[in-house]
C-alpha positions, 0 to 999 in steps of 0.5 A: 945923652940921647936915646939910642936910635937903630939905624945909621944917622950921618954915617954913624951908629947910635953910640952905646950908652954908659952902661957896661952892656954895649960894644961898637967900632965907632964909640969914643968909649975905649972900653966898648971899643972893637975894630971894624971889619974890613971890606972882603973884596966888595960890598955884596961879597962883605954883606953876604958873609955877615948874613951867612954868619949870622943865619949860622947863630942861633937865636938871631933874626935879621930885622932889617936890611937894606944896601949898607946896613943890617939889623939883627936881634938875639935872644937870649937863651933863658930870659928871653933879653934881646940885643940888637945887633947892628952892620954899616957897610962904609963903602967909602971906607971900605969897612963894616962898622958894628954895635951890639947893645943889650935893650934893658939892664945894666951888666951883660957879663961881657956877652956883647963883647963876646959875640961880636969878637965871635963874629969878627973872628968868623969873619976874618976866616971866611974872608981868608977862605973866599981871598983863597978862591 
């Protein structure tokens, strides 16, 4: 398997490794599967809630941004780990696809998975919330 790339070649993201310490919407590995979000009206309304979601999380940095797509780094709170956090906005689709992957070890416990199930939640309810307006 390739080195995993940051960024979106041909409409995807990098697929996670197989390691247990990656999660996306786009990987075949069911597993590490999650769900893409759905587009929140348009795509600046969906893009500013994800940078609202994650100005809110502690320890993130945005790295990268440009019209469909994001890059944010966590930091773990101890050790000091880093993982990337990655948004494609589909405007096609109409959906925002993610990966979020561990830049070394093995195991990350799950953290992964957690945060972007968080995320995903978060999202659902600002959505909710801006629909109500």
């Amino acid at each position: 398997m390739s080195k995993p790339y940051i960024g979106v070649k041909n409409g995807r993201l990098s697929e996670c490794p197989t390691s247990p310490n990656c999660v996306s919407t786009q990987t075949n590995q069911e597993e590490k599967k999650m769900d893409a979000l759905v587009f929140s009206k348009d795509l600046e309304t969906t893009k500013s809630l994800i940078k609202e979601i994650l100005s809110e999380r502690q320890r993130t940095t945005i790295e990268t941004e440009n019209e469909n797509y994001i890059h944010a780094v966590v930091e773990s709170k101890w050790i000091k780990f880093k993982d990337d956090v990655e948004f494609y906005f589909d405007q096609k689709e109409e959906v925002v696809h993610f990966r979020s992957a561990s830049r070394v070890g093995y195991s990350d416990f799950g953290v992964n998975k957690k945060r972007m199930a968080a995320i995903s939640e978060h999202y659902e309810s600002m959505k909710r919330e801006t629909h109500d307006v």
